[in-house]
OpenMM code with the backbone's topology and positions (N, CA, C; nanometers):
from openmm import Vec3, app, unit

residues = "UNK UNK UNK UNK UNK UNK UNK UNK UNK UNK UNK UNK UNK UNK UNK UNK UNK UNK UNK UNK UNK UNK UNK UNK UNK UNK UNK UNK UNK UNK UNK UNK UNK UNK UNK UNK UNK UNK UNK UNK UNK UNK UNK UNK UNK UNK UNK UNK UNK UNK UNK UNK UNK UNK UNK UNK UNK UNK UNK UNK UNK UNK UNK UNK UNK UNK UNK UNK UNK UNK UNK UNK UNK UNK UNK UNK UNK UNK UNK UNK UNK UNK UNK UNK UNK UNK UNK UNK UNK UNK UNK UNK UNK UNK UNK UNK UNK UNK UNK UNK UNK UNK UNK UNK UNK UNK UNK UNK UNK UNK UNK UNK UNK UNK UNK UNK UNK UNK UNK UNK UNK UNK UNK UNK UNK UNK UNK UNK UNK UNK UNK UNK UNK UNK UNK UNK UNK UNK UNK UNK UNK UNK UNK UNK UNK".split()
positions = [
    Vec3(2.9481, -5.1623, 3.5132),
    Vec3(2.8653, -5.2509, 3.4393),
    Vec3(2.9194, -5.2612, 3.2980),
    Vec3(2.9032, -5.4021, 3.2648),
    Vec3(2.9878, -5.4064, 3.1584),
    Vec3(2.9426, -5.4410, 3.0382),
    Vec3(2.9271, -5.3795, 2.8863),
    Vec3(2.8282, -5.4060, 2.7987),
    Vec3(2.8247, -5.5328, 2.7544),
    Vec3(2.7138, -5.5797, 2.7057),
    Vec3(2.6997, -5.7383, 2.6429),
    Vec3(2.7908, -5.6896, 2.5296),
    Vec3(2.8295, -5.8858, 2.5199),
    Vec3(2.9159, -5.8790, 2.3213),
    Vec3(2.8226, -5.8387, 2.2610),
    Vec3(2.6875, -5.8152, 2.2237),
    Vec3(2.6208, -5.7927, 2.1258),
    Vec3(2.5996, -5.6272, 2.1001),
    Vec3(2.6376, -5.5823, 2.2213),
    Vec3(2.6013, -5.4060, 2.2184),
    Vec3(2.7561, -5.3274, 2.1829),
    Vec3(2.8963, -5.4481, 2.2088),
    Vec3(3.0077, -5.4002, 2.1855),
    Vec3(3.0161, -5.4047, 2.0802),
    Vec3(2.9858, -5.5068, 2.0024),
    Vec3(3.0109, -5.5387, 1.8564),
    Vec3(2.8832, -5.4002, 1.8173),
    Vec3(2.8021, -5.3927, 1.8108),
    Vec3(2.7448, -5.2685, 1.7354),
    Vec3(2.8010, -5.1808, 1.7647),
    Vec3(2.8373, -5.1382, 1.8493),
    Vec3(2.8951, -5.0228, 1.8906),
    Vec3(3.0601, -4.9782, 1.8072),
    Vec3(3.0910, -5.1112, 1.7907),
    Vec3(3.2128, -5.0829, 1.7296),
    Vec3(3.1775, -5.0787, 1.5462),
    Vec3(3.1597, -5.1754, 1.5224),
    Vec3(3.0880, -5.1924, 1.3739),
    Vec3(2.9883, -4.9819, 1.3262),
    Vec3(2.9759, -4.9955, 1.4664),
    Vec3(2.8694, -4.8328, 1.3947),
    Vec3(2.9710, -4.7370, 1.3166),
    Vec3(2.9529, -4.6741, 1.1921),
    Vec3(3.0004, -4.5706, 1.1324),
    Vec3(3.0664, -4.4288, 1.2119),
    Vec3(3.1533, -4.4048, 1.2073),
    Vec3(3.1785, -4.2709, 1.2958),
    Vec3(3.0987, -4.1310, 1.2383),
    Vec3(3.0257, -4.0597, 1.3205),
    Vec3(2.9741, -3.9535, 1.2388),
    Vec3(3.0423, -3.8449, 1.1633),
    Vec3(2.9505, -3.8220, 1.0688),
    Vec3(2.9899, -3.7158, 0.9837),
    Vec3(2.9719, -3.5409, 1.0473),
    Vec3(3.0408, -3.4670, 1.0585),
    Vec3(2.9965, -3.3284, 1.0715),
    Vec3(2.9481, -3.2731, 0.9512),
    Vec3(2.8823, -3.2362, 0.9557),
    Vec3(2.8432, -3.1698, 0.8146),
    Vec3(2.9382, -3.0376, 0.7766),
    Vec3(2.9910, -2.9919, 0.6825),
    Vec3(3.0349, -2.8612, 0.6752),
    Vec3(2.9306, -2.7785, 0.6792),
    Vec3(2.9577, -2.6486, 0.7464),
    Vec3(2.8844, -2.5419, 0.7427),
    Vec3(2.8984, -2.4624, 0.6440),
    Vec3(2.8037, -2.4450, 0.5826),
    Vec3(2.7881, -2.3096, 0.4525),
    Vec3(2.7641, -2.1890, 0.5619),
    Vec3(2.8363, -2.0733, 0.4540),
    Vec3(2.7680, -1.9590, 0.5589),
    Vec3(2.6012, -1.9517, 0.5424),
    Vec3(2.5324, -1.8826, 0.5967),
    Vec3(2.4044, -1.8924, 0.6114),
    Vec3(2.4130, -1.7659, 0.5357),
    Vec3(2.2237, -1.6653, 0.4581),
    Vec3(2.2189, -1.6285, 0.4285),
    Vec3(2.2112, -1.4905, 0.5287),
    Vec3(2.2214, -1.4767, 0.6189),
    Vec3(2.1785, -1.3877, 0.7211),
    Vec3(2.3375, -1.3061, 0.7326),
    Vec3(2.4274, -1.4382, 0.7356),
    Vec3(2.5870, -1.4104, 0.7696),
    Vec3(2.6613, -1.3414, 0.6158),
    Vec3(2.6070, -1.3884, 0.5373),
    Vec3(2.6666, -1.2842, 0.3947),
    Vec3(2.6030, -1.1606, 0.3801),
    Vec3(2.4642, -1.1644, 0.4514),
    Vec3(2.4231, -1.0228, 0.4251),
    Vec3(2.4577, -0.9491, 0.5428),
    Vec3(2.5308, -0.9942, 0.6712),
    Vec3(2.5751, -0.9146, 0.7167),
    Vec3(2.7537, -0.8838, 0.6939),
    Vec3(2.8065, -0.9700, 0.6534),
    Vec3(2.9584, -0.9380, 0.5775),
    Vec3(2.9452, -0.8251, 0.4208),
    Vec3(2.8354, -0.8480, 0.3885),
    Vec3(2.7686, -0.7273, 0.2742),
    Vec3(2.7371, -0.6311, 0.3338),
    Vec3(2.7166, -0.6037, 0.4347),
    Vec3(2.6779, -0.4937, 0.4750),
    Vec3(2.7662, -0.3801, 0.5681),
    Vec3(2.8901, -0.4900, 0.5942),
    Vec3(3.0386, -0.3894, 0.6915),
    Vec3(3.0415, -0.3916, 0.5592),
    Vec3(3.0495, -0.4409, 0.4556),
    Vec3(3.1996, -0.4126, 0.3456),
    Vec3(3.1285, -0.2507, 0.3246),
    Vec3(2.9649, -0.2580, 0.2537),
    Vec3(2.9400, -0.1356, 0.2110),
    Vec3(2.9517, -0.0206, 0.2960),
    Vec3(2.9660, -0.0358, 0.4604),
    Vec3(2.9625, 0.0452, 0.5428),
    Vec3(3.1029, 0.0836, 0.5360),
    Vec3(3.1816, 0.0138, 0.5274),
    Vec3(3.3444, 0.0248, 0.5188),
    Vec3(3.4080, 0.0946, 0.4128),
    Vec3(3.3247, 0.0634, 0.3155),
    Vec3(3.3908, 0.1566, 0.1672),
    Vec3(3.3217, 0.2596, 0.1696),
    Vec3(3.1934, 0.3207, 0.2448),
    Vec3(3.1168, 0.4629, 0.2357),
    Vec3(3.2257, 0.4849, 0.3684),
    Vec3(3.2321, 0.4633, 0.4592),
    Vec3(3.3281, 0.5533, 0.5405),
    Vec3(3.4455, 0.5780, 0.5150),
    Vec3(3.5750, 0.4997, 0.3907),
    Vec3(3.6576, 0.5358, 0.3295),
    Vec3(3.6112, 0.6928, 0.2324),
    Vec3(3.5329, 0.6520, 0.1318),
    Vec3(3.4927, 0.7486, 0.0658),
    Vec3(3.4662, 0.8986, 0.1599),
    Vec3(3.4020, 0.8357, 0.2643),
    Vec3(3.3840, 1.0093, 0.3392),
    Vec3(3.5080, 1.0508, 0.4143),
    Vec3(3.6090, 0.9561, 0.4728),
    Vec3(3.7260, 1.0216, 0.5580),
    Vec3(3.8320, 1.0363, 0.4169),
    Vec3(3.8450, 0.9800, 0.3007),
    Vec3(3.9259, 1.0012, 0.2464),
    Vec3(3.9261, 1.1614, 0.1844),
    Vec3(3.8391, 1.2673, 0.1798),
    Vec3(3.8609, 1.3944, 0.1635),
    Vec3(3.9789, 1.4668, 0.2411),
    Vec3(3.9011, 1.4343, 0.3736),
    Vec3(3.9677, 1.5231, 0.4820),
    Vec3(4.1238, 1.4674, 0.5094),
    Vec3(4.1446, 1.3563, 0.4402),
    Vec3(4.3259, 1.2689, 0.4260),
    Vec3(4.3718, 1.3710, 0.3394),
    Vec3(4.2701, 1.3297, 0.2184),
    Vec3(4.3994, 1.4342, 0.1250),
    Vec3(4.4040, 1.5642, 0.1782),
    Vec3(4.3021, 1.6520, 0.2485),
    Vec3(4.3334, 1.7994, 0.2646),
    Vec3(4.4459, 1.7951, 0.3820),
    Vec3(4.4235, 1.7557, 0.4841),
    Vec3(4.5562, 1.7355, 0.5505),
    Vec3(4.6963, 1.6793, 0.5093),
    Vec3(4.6555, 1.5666, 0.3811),
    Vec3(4.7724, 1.5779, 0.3398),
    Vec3(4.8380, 1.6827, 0.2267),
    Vec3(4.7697, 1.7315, 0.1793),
    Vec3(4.8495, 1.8502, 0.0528),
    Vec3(4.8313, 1.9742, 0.1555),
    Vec3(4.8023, 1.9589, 0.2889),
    Vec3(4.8196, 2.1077, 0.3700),
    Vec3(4.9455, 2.1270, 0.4175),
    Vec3(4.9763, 1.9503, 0.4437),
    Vec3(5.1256, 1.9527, 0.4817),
    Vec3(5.2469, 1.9295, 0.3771),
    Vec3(5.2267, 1.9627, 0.3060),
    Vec3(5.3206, 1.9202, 0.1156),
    Vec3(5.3510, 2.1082, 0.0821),
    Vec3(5.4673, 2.1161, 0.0391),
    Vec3(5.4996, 2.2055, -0.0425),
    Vec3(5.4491, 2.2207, -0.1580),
    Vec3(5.4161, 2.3996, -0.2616),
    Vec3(5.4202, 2.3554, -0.3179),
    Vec3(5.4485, 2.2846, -0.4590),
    Vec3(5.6031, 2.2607, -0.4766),
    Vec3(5.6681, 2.1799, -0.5553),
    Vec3(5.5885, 2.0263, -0.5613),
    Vec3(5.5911, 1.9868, -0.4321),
    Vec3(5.5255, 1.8703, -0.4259),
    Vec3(5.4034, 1.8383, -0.4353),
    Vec3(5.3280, 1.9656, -0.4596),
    Vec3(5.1770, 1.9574, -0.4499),
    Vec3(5.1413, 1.8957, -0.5765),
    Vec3(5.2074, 1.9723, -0.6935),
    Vec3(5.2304, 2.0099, -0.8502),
    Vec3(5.2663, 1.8334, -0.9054),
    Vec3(5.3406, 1.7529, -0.8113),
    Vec3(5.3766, 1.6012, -0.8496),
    Vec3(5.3148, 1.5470, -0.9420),
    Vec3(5.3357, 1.4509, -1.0235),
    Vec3(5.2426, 1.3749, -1.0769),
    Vec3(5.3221, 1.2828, -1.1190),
    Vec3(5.2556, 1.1349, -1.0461),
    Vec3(5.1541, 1.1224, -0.9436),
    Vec3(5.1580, 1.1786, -0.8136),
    Vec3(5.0527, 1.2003, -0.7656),
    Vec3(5.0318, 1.2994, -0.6241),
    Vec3(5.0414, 1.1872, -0.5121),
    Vec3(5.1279, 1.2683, -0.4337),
    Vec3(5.0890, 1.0848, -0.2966),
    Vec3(5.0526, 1.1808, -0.2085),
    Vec3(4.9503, 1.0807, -0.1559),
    Vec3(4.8954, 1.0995, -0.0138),
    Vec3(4.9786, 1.0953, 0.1025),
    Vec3(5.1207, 1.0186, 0.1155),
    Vec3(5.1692, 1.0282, 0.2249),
    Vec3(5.3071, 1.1611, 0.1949),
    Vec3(5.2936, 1.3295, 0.2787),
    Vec3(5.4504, 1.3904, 0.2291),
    Vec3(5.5215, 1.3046, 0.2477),
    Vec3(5.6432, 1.3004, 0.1523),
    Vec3(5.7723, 1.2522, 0.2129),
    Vec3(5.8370, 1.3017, 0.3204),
    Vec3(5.8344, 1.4595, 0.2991),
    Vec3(5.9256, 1.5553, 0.3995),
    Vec3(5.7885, 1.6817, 0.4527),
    Vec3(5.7026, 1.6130, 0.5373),
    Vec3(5.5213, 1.7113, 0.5892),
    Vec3(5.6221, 1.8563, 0.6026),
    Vec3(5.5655, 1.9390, 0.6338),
    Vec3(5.6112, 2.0781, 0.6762),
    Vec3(5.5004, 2.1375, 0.7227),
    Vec3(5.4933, 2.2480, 0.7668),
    Vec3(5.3926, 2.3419, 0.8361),
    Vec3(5.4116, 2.4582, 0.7977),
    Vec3(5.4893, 2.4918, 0.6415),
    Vec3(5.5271, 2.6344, 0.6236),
    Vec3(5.3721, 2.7126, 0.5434),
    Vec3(5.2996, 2.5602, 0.5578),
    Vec3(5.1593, 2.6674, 0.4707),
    Vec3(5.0655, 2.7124, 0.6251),
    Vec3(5.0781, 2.5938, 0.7150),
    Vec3(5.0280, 2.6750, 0.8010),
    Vec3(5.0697, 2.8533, 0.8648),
    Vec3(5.2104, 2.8512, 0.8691),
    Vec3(5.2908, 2.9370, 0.8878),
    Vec3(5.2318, 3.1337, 0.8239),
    Vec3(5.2434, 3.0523, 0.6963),
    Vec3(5.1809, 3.1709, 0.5717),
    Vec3(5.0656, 3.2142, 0.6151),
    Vec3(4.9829, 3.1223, 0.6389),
    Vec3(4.8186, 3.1893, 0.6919),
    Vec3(4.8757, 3.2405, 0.8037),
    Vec3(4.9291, 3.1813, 0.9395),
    Vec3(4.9287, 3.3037, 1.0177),
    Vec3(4.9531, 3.4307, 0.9785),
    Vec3(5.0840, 3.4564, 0.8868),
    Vec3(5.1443, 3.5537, 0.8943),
    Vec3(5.0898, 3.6436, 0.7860),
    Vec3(5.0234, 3.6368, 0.6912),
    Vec3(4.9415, 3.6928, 0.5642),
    Vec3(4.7933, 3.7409, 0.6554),
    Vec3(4.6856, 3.6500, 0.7170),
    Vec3(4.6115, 3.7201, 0.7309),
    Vec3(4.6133, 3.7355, 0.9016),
    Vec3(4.5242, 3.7713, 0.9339),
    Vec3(4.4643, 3.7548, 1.0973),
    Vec3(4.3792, 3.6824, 1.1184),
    Vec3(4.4065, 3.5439, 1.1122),
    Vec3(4.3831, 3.4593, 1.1449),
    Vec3(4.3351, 3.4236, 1.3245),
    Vec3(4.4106, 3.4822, 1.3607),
    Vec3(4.3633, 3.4574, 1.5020),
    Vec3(4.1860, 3.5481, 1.5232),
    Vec3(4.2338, 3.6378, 1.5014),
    Vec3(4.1303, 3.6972, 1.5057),
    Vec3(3.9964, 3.6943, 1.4783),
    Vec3(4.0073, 3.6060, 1.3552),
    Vec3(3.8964, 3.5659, 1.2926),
    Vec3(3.8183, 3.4541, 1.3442),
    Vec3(3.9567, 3.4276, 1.3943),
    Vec3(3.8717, 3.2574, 1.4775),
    Vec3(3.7929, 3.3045, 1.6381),
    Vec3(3.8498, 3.4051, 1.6882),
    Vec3(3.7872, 3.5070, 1.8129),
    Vec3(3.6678, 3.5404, 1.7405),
    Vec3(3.5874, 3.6095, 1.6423),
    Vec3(3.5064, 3.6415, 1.6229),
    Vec3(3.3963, 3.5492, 1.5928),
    Vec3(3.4582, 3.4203, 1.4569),
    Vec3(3.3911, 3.3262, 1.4558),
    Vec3(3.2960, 3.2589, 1.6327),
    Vec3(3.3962, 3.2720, 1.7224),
    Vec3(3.3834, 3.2138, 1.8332),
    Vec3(3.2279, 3.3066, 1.8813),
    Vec3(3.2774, 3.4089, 1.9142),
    Vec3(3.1411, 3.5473, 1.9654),
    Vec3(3.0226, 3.5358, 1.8923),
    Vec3(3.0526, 3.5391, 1.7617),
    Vec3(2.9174, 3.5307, 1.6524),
    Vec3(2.8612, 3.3675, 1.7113),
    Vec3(2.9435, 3.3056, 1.7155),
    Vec3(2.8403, 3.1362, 1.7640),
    Vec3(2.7767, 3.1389, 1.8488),
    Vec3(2.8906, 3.1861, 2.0026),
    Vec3(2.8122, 3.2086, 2.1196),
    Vec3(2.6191, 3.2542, 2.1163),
    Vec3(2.6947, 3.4075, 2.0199),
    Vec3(2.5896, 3.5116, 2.1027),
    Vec3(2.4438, 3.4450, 2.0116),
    Vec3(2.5187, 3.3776, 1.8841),
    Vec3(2.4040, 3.3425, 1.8112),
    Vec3(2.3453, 3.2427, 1.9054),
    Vec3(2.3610, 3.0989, 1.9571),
    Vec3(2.3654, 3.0200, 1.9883),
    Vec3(2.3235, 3.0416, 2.1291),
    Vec3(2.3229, 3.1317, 2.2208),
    Vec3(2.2363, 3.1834, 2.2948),
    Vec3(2.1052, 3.2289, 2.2887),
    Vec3(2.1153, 3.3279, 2.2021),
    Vec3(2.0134, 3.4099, 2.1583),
    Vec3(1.8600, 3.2480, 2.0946),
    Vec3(1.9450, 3.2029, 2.0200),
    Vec3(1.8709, 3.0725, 2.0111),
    Vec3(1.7835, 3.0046, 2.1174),
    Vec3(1.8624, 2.9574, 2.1787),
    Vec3(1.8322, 2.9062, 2.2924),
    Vec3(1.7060, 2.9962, 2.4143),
    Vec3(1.7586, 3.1110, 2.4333),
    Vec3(1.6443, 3.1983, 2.5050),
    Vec3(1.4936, 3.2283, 2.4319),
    Vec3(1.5365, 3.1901, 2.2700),
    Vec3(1.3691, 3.2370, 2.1752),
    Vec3(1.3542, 3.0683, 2.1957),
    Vec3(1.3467, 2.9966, 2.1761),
    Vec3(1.3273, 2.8848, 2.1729),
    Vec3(1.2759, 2.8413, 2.3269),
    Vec3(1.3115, 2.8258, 2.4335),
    Vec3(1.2944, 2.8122, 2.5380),
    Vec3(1.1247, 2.9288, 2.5502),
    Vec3(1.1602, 3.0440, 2.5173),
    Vec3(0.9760, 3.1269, 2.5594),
    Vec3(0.8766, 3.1082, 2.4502),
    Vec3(0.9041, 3.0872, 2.3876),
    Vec3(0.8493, 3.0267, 2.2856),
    Vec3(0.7833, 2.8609, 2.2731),
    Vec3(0.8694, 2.8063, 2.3447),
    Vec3(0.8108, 2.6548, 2.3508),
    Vec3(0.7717, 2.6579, 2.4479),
    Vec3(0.7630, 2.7728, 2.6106),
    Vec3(0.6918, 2.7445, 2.6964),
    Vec3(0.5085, 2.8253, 2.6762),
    Vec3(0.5325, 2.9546, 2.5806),
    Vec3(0.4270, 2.9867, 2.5195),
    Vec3(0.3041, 2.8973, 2.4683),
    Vec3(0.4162, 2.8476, 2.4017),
    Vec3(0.3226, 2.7519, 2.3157),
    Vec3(0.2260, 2.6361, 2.3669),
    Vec3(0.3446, 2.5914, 2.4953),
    Vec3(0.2859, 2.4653, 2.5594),
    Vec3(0.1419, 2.5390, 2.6775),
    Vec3(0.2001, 2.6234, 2.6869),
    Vec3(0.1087, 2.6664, 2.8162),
    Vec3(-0.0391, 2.7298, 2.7723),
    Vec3(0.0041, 2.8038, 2.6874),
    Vec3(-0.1387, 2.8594, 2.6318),
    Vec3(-0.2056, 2.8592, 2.5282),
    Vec3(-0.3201, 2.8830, 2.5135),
    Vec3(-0.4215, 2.8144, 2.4138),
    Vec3(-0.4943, 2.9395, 2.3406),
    Vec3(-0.4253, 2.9157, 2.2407),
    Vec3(-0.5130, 3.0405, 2.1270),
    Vec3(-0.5333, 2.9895, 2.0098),
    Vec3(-0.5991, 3.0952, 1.9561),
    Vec3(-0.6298, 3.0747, 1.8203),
    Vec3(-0.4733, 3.0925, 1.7247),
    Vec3(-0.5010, 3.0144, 1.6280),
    Vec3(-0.3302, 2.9817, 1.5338),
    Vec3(-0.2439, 2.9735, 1.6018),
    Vec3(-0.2417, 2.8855, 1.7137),
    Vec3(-0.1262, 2.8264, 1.8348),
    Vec3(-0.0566, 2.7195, 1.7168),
    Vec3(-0.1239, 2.6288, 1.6404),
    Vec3(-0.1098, 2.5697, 1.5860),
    Vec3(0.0127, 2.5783, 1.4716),
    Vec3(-0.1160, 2.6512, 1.3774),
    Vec3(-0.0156, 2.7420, 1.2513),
    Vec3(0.1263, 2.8446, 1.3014),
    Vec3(0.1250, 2.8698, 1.4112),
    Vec3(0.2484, 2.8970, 1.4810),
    Vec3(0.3596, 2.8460, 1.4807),
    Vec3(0.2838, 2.7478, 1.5869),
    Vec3(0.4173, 2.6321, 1.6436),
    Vec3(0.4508, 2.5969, 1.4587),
    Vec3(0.3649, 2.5214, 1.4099),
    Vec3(0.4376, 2.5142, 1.2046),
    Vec3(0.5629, 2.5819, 1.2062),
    Vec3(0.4732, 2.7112, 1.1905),
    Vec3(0.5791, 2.8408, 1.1549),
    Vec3(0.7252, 2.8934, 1.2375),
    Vec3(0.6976, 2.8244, 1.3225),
    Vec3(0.8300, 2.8549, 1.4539),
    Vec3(0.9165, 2.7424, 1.3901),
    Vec3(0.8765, 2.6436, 1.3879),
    Vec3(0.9412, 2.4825, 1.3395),
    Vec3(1.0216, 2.4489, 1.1969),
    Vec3(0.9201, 2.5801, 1.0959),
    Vec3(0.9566, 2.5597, 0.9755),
    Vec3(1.0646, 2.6632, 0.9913),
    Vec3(1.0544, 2.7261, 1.0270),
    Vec3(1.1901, 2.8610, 1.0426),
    Vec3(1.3142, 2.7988, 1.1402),
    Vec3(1.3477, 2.7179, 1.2408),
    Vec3(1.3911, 2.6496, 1.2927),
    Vec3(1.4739, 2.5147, 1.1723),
    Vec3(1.3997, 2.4850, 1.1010),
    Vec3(1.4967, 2.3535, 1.0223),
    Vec3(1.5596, 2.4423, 0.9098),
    Vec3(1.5357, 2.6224, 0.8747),
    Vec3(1.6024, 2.6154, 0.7439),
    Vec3(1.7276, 2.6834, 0.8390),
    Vec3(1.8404, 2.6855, 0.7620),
    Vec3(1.9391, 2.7305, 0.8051),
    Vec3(1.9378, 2.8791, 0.7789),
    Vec3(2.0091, 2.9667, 0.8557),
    Vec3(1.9766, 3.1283, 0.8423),
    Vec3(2.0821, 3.1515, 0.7145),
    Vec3(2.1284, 3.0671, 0.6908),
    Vec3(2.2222, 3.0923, 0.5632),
    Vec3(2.1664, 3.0964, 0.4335),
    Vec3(2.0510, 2.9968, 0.4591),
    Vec3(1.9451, 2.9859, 0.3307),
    Vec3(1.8632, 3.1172, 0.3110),
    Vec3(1.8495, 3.1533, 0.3947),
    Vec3(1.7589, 3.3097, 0.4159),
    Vec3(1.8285, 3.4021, 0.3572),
    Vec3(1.9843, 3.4110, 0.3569),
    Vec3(2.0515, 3.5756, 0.3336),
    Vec3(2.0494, 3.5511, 0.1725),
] * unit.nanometer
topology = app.Topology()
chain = topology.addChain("A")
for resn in residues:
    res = topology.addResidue(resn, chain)
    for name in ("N", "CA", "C"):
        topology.addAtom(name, app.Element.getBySymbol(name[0]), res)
């Protein structure tokens, strides 16, 4: 079917449309604001643990530099080396290991009769208990010594 002259001629005569440009929206900058700040707090927190790995692997002549770079030129492992051989190192990390365990057990078994205590039976200062179990539970035993 074939259009009348009168619907071709408008049709041709009509303006071609405009797209509008898109602005970013306000939703889309506050979420490009919000990786950047997430992006520069997670620089700030991994960049510690860069430099300690990097001046762990630096001599130190090169430690002493100035300016200090983050990347060694020539890494080495002779500081790792030194700790082995100066202290007992191994050893320490065996004990560290036992002290976690046995702590970290021992945890677990007071915690477990204790929260079935608690749930199961009904006394007087069950309450002020459970508190007191809870508040001793969030401080760290390090805060205590």
């Amino acid at each position: 079917m074939r259009d009348s002259p009168v619907v071709a001629a408008a049709r041709a005569q009509r303006p071609a449309l405009r797209v509008p440009t898109r602005r970013p929206s306000k939703a889309s900058l506050r979420r490009i604001g919000g990786w950047t700040v997430l992006v520069l707090a997670g620089l700030t927190m991994v960049f510690p643990f860069a430099w300690s790995l990097s001046t762990s692997l630096q001599t130190t002549d090169t430690l002493l530099r100035v300016p200090p770079q983050l990347i060694p030129e020539s890494p080495t492992l002779d500081g790792y080396r030194g700790v082995m051989e100066v202290t007992p190192f191994a050893r320490m990390v065996i004990n560290s290991a036992v002290v976690t365990a046995v702590v970290t057990t021992l945890q677990i078994i007071t915690s477990a009769l204790a929260g079935y205590g608690l749930a199961r039976f009904v006394f007087k200062g069950r309450q002020a208990l459970l508190l007191l179990y809870l508040g001793t539970l969030m401080v760290p035993f390090q805060v205590t010594i």
